[in-house]
KEKE-3310 file (N, C-alpha, C; in steps of 0.2 Angstrom, whole numbers, plus 5000, padded with zeros to 4 digits):
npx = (5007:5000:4983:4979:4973:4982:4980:4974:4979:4992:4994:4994:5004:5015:5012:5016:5031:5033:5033:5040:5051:5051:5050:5062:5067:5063:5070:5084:5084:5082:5093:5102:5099:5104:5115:5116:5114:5126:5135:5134:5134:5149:5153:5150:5156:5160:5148:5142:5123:5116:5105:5096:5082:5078:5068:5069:5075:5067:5055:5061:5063:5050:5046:5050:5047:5034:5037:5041:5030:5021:5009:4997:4993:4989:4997:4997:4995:5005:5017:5013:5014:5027:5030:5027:5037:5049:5045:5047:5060:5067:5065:5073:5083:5083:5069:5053:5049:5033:5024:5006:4988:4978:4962:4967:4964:4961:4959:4971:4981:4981:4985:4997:5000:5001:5012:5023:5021:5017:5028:5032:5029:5016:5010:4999:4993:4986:4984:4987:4998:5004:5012:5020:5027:5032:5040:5050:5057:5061:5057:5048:5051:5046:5034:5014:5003:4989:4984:4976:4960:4950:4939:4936:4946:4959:4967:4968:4976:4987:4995:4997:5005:5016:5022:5029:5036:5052:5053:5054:5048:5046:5039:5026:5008:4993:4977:4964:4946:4934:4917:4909:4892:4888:4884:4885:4883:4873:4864:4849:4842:4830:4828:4838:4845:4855:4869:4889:4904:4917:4920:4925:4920:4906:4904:4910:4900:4885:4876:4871:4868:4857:4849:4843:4845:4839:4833:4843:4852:4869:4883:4898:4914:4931:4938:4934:4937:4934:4921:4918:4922:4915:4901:4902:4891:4882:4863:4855:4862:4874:4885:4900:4912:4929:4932:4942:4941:4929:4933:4943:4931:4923:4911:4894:4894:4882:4880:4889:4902:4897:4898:4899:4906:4915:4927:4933:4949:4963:4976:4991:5006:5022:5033:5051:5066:5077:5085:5081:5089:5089:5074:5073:5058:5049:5043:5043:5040:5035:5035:5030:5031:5025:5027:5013:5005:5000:4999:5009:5007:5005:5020:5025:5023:5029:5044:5042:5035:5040:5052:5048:5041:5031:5018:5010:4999:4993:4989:4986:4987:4982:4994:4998:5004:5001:5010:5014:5007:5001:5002:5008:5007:5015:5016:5026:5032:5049:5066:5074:5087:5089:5095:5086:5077:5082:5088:5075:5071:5080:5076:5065:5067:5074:5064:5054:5049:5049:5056:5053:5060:5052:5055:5061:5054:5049:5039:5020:5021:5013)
npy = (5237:5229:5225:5223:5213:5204:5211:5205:5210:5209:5196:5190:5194:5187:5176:5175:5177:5165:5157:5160:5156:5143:5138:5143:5132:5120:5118:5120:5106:5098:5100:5097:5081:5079:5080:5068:5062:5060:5059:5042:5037:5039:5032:5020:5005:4999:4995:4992:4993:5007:5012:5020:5024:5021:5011:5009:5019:5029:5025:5029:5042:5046:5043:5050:5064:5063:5059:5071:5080:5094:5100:5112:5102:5087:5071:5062:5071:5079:5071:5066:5079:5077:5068:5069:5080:5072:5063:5072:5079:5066:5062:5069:5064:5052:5047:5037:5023:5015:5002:4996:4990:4991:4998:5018:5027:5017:5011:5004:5012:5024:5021:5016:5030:5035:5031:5033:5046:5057:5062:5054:5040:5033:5016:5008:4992:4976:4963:4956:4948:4952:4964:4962:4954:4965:4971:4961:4960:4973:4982:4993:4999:4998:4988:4988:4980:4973:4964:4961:4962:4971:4967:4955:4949:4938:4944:4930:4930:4938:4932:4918:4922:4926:4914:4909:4920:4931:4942:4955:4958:4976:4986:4990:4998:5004:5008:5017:5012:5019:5017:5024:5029:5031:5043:5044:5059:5057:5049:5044:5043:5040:5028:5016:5002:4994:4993:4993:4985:4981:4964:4962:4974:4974:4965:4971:4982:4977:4976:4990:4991:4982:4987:4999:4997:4983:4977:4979:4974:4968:4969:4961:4970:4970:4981:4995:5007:5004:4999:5015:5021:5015:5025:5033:5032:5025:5026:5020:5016:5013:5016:5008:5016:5024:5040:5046:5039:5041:5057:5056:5053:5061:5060:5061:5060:5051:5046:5044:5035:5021:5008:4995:4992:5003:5006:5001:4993:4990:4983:4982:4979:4982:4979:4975:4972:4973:4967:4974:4983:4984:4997:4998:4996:4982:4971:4953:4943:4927:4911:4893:4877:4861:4846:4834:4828:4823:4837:4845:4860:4865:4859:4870:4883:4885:4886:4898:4905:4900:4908:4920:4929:4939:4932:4940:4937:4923:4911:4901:4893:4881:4870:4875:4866:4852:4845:4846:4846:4858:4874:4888:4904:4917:4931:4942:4951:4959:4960:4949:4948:4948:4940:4931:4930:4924:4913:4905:4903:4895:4885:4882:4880:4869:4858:4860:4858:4866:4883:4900:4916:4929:4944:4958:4971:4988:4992:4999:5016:5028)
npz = (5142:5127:5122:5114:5098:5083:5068:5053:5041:5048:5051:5039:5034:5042:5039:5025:5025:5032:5023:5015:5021:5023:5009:5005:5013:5009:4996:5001:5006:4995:4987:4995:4994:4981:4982:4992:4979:4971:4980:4983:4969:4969:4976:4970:4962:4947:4937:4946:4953:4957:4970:4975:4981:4999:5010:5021:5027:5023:5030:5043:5043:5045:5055:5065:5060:5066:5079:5083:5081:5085:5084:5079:5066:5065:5066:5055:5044:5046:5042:5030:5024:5021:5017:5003:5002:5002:4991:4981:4982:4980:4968:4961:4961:4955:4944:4947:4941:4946:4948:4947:4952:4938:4933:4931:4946:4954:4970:4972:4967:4974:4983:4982:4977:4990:5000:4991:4987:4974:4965:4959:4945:4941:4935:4929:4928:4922:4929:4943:4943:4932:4939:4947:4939:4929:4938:4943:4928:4926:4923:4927:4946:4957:4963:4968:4978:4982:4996:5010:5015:5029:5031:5022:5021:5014:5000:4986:4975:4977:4987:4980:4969:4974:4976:4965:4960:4958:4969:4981:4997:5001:5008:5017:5015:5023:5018:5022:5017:5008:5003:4987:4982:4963:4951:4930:4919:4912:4919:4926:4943:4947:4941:4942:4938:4938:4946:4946:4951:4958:4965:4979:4982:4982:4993:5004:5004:5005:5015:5015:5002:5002:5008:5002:4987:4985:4973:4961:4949:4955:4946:4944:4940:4934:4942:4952:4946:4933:4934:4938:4924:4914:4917:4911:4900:4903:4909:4916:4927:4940:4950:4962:4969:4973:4978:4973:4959:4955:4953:4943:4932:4932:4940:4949:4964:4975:4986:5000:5008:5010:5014:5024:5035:5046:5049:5037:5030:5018:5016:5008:4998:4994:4980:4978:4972:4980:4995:5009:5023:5042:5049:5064:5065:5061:5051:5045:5032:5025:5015:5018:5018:5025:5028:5027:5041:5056:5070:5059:5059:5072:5076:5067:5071:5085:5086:5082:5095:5105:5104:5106:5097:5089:5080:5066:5057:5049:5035:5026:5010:4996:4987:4971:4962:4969:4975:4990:5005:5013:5011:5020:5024:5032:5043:5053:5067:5068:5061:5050:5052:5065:5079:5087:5077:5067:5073:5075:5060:5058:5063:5058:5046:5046:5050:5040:5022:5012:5011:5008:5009:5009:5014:5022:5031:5034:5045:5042:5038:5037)
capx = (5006:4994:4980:4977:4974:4985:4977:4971:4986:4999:4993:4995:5012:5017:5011:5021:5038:5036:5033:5044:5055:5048:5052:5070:5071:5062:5074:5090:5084:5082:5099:5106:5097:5105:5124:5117:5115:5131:5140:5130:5137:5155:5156:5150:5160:5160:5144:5135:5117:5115:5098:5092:5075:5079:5064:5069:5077:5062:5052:5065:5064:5044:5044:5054:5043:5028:5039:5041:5026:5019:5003:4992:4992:4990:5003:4999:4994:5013:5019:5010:5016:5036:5028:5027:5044:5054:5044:5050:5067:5069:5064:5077:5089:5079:5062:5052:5040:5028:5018:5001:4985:4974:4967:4966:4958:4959:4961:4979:4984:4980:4988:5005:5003:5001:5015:5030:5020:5012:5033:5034:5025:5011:5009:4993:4994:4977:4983:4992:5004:5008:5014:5025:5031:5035:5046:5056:5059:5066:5053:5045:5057:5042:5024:5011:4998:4985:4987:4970:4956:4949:4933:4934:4951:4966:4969:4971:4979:4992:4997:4999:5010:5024:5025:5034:5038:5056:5053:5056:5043:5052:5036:5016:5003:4987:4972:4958:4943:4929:4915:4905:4887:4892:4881:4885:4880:4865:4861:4841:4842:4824:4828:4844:4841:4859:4876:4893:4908:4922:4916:4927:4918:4900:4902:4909:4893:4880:4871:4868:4862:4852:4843:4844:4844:4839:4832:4846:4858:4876:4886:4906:4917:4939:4938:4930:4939:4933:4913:4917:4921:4905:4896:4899:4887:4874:4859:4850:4865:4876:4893:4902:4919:4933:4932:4949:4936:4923:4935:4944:4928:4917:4903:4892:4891:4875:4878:4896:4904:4892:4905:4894:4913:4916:4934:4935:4954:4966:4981:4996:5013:5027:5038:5056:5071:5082:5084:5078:5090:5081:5072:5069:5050:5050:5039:5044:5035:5038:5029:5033:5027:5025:5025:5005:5003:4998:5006:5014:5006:5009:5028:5029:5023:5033:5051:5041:5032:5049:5059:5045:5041:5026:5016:5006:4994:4995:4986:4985:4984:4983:4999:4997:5008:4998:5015:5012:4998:5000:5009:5006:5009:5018:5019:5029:5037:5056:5069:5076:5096:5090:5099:5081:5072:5088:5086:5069:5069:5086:5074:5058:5070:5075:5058:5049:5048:5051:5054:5052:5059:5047:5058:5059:5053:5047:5028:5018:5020:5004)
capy = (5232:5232:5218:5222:5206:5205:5212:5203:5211:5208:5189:5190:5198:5183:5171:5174:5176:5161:5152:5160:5151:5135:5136:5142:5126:5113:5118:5117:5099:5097:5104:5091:5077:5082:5077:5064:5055:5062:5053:5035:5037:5038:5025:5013:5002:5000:4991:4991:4999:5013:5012:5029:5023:5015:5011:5010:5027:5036:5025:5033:5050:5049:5041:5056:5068:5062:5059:5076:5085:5097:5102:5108:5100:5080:5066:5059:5077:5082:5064:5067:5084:5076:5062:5071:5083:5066:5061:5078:5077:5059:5063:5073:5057:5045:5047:5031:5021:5012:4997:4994:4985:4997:5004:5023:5028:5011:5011:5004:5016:5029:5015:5019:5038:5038:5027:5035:5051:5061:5064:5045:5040:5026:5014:5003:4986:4973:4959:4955:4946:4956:4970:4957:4953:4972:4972:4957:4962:4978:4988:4996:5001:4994:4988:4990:4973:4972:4958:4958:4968:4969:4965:4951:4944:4940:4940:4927:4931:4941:4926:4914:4925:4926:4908:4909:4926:4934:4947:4955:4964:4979:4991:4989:5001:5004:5012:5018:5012:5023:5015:5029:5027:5038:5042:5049:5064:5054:5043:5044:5044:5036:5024:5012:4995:4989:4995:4989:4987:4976:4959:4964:4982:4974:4963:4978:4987:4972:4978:4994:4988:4977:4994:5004:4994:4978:4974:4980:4970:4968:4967:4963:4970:4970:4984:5001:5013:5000:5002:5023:5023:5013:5029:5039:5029:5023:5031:5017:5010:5017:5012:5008:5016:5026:5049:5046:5038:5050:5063:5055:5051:5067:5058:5062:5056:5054:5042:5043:5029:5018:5002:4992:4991:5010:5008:4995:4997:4986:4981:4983:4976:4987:4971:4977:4967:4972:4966:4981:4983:4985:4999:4999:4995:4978:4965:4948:4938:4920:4905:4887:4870:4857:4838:4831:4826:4829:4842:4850:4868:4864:4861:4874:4887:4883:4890:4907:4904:4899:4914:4928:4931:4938:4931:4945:4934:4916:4909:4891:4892:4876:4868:4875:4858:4847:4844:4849:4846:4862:4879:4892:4913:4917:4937:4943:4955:4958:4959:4942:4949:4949:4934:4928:4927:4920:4907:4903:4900:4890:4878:4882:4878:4860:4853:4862:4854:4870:4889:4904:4921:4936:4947:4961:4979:4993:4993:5004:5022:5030)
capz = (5138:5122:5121:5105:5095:5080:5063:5046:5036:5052:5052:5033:5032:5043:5035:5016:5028:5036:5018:5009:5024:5022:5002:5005:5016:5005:4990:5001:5008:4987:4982:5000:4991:4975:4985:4989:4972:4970:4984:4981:4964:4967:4979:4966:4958:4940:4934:4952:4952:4963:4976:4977:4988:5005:5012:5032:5030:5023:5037:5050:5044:5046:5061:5068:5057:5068:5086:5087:5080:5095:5082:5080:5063:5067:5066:5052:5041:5045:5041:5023:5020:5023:5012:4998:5000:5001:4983:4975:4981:4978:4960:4959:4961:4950:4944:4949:4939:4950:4943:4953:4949:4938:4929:4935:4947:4960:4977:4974:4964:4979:4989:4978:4979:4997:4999:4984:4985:4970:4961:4954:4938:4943:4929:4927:4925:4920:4933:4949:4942:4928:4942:4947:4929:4927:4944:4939:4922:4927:4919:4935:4951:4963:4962:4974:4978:4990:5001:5013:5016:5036:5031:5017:5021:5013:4992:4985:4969:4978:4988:4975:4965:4979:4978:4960:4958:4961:4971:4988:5000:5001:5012:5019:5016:5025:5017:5023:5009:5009:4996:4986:4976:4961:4943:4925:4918:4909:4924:4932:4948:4950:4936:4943:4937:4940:4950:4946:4954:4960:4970:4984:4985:4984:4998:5007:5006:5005:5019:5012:4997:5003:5012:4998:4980:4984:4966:4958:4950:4956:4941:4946:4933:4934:4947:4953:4941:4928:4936:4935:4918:4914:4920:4904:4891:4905:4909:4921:4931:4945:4951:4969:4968:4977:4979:4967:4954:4953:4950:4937:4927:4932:4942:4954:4973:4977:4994:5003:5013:5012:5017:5029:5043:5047:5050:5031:5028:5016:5017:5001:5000:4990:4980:4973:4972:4983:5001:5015:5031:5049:5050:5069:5065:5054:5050:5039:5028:5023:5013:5022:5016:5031:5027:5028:5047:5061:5072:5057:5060:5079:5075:5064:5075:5089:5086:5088:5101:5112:5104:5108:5091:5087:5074:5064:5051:5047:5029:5023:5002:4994:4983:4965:4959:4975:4980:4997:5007:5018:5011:5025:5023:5037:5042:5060:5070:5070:5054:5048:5054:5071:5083:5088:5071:5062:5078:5074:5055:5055:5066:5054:5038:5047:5049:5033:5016:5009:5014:5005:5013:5005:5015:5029:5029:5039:5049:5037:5045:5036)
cpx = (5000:4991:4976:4977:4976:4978:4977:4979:4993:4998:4997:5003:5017:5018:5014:5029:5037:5036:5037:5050:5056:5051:5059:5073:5071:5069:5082:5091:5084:5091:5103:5105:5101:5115:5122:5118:5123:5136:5137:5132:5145:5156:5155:5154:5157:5154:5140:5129:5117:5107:5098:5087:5078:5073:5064:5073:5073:5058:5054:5061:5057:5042:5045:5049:5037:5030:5038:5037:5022:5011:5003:4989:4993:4997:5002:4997:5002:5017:5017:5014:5025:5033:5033:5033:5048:5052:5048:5060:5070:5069:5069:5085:5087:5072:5061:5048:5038:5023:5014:4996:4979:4966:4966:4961:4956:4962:4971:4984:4984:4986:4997:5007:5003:5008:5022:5027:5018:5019:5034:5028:5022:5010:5005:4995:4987:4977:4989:5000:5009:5013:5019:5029:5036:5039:5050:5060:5064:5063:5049:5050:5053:5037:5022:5004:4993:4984:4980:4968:4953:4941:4932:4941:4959:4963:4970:4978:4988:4996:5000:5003:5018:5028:5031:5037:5046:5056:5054:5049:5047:5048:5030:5014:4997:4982:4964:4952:4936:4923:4908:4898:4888:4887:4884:4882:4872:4861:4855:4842:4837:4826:4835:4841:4850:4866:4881:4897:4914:4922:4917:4921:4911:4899:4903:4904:4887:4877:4866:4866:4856:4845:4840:4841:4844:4836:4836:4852:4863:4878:4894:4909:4925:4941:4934:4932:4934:4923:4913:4916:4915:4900:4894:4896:4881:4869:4854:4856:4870:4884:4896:4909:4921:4931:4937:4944:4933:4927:4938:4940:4922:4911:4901:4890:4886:4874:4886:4896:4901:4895:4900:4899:4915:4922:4938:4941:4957:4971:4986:5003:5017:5032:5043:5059:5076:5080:5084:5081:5086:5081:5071:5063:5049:5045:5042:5040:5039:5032:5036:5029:5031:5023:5017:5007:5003:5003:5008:5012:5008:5018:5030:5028:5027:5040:5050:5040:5038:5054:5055:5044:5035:5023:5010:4997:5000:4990:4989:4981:4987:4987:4996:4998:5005:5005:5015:5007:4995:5005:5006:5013:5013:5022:5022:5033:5042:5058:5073:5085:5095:5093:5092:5076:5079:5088:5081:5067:5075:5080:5067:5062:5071:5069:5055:5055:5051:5049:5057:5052:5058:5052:5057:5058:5049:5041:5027:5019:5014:4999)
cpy = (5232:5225:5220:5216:5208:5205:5207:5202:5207:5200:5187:5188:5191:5177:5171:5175:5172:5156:5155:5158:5145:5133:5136:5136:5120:5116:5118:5111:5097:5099:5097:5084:5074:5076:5071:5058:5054:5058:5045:5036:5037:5034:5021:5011:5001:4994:4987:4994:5001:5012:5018:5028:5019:5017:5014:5017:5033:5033:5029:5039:5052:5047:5046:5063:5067:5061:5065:5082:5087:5099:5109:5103:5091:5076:5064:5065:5078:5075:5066:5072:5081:5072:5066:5077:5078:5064:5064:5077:5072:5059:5066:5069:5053:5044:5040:5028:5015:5007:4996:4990:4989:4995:5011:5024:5022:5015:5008:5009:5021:5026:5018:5026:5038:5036:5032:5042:5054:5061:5057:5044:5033:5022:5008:4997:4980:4968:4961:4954:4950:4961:4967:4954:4960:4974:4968:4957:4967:4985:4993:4995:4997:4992:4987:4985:4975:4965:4956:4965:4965:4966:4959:4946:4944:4940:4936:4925:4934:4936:4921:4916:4926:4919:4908:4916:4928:4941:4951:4960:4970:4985:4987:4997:5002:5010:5012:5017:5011:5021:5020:5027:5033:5037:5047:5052:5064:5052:5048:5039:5034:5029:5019:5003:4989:4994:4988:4991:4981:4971:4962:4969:4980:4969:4967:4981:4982:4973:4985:4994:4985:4981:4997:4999:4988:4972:4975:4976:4971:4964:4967:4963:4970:4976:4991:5004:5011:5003:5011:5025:5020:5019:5030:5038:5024:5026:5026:5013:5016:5013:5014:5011:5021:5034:5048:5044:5040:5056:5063:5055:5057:5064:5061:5059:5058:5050:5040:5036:5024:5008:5000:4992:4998:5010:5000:4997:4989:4989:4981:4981:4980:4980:4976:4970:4970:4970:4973:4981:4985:4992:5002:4996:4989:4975:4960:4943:4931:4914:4898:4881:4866:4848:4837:4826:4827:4831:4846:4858:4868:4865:4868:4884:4888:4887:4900:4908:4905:4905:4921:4932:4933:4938:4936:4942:4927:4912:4904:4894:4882:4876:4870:4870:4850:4842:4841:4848:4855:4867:4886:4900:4914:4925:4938:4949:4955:4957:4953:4946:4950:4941:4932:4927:4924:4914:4902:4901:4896:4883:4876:4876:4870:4856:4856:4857:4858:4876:4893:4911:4927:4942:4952:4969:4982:4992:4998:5011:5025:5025)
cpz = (5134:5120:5117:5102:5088:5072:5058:5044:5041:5050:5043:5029:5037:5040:5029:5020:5032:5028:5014:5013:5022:5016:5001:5007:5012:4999:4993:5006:4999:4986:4989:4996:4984:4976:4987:4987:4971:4973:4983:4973:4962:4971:4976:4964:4953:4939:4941:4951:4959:4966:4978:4982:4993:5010:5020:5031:5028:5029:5042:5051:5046:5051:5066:5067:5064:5078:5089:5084:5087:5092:5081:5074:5066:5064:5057:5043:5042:5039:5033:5018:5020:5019:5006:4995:4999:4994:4980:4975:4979:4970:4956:4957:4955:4949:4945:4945:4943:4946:4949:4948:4947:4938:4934:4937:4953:4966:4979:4971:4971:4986:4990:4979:4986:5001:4998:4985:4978:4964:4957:4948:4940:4936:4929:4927:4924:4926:4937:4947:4936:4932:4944:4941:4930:4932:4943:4932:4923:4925:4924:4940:4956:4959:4969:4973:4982:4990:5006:5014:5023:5035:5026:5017:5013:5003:4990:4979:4969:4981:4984:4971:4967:4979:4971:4959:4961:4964:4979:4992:5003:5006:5013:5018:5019:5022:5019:5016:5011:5001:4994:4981:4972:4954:4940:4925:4915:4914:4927:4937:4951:4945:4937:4942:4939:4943:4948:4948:4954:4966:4976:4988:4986:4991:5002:5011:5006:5011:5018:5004:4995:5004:5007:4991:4980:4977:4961:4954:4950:4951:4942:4942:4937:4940:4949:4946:4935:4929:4934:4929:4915:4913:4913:4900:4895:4908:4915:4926:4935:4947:4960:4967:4973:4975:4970:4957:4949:4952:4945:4931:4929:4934:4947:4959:4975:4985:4996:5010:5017:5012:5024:5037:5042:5046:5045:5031:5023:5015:5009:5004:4993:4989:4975:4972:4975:4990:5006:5020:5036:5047:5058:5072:5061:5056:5047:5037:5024:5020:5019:5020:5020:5027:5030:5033:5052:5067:5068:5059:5069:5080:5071:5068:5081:5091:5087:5092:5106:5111:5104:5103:5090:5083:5071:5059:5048:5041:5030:5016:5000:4988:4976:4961:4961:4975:4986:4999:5013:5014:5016:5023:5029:5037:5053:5061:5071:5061:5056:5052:5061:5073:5083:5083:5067:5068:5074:5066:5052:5059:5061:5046:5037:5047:5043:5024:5011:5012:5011:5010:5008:5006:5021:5027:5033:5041:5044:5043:5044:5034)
residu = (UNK:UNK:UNK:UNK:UNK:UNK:UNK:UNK:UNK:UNK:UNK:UNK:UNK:UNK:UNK:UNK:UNK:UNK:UNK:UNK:UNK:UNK:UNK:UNK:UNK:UNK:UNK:UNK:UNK:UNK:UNK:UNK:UNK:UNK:UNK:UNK:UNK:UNK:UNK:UNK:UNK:UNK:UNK:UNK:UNK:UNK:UNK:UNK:UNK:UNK:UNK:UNK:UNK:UNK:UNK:UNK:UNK:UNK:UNK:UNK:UNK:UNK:UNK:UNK:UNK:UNK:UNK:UNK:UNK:UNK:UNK:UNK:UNK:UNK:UNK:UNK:UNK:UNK:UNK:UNK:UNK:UNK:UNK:UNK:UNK:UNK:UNK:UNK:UNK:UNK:UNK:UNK:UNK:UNK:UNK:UNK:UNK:UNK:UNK:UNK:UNK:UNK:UNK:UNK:UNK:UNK:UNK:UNK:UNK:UNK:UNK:UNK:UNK:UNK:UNK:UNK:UNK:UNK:UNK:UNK:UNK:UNK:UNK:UNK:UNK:UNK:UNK:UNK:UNK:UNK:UNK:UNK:UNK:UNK:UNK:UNK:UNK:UNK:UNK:UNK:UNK:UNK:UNK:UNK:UNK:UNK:UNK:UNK:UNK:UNK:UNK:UNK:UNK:UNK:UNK:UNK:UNK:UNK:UNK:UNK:UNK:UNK:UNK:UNK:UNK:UNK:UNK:UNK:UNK:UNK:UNK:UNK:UNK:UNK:UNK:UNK:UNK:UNK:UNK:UNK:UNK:UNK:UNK:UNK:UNK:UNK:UNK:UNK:UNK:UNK:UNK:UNK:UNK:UNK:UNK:UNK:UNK:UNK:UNK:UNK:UNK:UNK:UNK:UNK:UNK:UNK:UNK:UNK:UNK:UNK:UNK:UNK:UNK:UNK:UNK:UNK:UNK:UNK:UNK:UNK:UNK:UNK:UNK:UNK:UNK:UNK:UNK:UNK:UNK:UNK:UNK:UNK:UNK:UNK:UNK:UNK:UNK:UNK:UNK:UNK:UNK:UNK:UNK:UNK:UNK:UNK:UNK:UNK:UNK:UNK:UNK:UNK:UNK:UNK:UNK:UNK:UNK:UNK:UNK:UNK:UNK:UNK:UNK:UNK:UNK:UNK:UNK:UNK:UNK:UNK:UNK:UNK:UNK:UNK:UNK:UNK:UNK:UNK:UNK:UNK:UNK:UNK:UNK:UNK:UNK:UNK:UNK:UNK:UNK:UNK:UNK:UNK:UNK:UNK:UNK:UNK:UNK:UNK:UNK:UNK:UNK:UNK:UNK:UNK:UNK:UNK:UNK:UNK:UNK:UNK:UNK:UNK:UNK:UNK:UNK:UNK:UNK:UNK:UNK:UNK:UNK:UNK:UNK:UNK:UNK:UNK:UNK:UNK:UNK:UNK:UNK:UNK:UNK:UNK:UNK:UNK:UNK:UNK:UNK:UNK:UNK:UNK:UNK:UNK:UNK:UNK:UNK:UNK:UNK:UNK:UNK:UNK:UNK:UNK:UNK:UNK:UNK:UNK:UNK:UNK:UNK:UNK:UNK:UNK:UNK:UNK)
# end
């Protein structure tokens, strides 16, 4: 037997015949994909729309991706790389446009690609609701929100938008948000008289500015990207923003992940308009308006309590009309066609004033 350890070239020669495997297989999971549009297209009836995306069954496939990875690449690096073949191949059905909340360069746009993958075309938009405009319309296939951050709580603007908008929660994201101090090619260093950013991101880091640039002023503008491009025409001011940022606008990082919560993450909600079957892994979201008195949030939590339900995050926004004295957000485990949440909100539906189901969709997987 020969304990020669295997050479440079040998490792080499292995390596482009295991990837010229790998490319024959992605192209005939592409060409399977391909069948099928093919078959979802002849079952339609005449003047149906075809559903090319189905959420709970890319969930499945990457829940599976990730069951039986052995490594030594990690779970959620595998999960990534199977991301991104699902985008390509998916493109190949129906290019996607994606509305988020821009401009280029934010954390939700990042939110989007990690989400749809890199093969979808992301498309900017200036407000919340706008994102939600251009999903109801028909003009975008999805849009992509953020919903709450672990360290500053929920949005508000995203909230209030679910109350009138038509649309359905159709996925979750989780991002990790990493906040960086970044300068243009003009900016002196020694010379920072003001940082800008996006409110959220200065409170964020408000410990470490406090350390570092306590006489600076924090100027909060429409979002990070918005602070990046700033850079290119100031020469005494400095900007908080995301990696994706700084590499759209050419800056330099001069202080990394300087977020006061090591483990800051936010939260994103993916809104189409169709209804999403179980997945396996669900979550459901719901508005509820309770008549003004006492007990109602007692009674209205209740029917979960007793059916085992567990509740995920609970909000109280105030009536945009003062209607209502109470409209409560209401997130949970379990999809709505199961026997014990279709229990629980036939009993929510009889005592509430009003109830609003957002809809049911898969646990984030990345």
């Amino acid at each position: 037997m020969s304990d020669s350890k295997p050479t440079l070239d040998t490792l080499r020669n292995t390596i482009d015949q295991l990837d010229q495997q790998i490319q024959a297989l992605i192209n005939q999971r592409a060409r399977c994909a391909q069948q099928v549009a093919d078959v979802k297209q002849a079952d339609m009836s005449d003047g149906e729309k075809v559903v090319f995306y189905r959420p709970e069954r890319e969930a499945q496939v990457l829940r599976r991706v990730m069951e039986r990875n052995t490594g030594p690449l990690d779970n959620e690096s595998m999960a990534r790389l199977f991301r991104e073949i699902m985008s390509a191949c998916l493109a190949l059905e129906e290019p996607m446009n994606i509305a988020y909340l821009g401009p280029e360069g934010t954390f939700t746009q990042a939110a989007a690609q990690k989400h749809f993958g890199h093969a979808v075309k992301t498309v900017p938009m200036p407000t919340i609701d706008e994102v939600f405009r251009e999903v109801e319309s028909g003009s975008a296939h999805y849009g992509v929100v953020p919903v709450e951050n672990s360290t500053e709580g929920v949005v508000n603007t995203t909230l209030d938008s679910f109350t009138h908008a038509s649309v359905t929660i159709c996925g979750e994201v989780e991002l990790r948000i990493h906040h960086h101090l970044m300068l243009g090619k003009n900016t002196r260093e020694d010379a920072i008289t003001r940082i800008y950013s996006h409110q959220q991101s200065f409170a964020q880091c408000r410990q470490w500015l406090d350390a570092h640039y306590p006489t600076a002023d924090r100027i909060p503008v429409s979002s990070n990207a918005d602070a990046a491009r700033r850079m290119q025409s100031e020469w005494n001011a400095a900007a908080i923003a995301g990696e994706v940022a700084a590499e759209m606008y050419g800056l330099k990082v001069v202080a990394s992940n300087i977020e006061d919560n090591p483990h800051n993450s936010t939260r994103f909600l993916i809104v189409g308009r169709e209804h999403v079957p179980a997945s396996g892994e669900d979550k459901t979201s719901i508005i509820v308006s309770m008549k003004n008195k006492p007990g109602a949030l007692y009674e209205l939590l209740a029917p979960f309590h007793e059916a085992g339900i567990m509740l995920t995050r609970v909000e109280t926004r105030p009536s945009r009309d003062g209607t209502w004295a109470y409209l409560f957000f209401i997130d949970f485990e379990g999809h709505e066609n199961t026997d014990a949440i279709k229990g629980a909100l036939r009993r929510v539906e009889d005592m509430a004033v009003y109830v609003k189901r957002l809809g049911s969709y898969p646990k984030a997987v990345l």
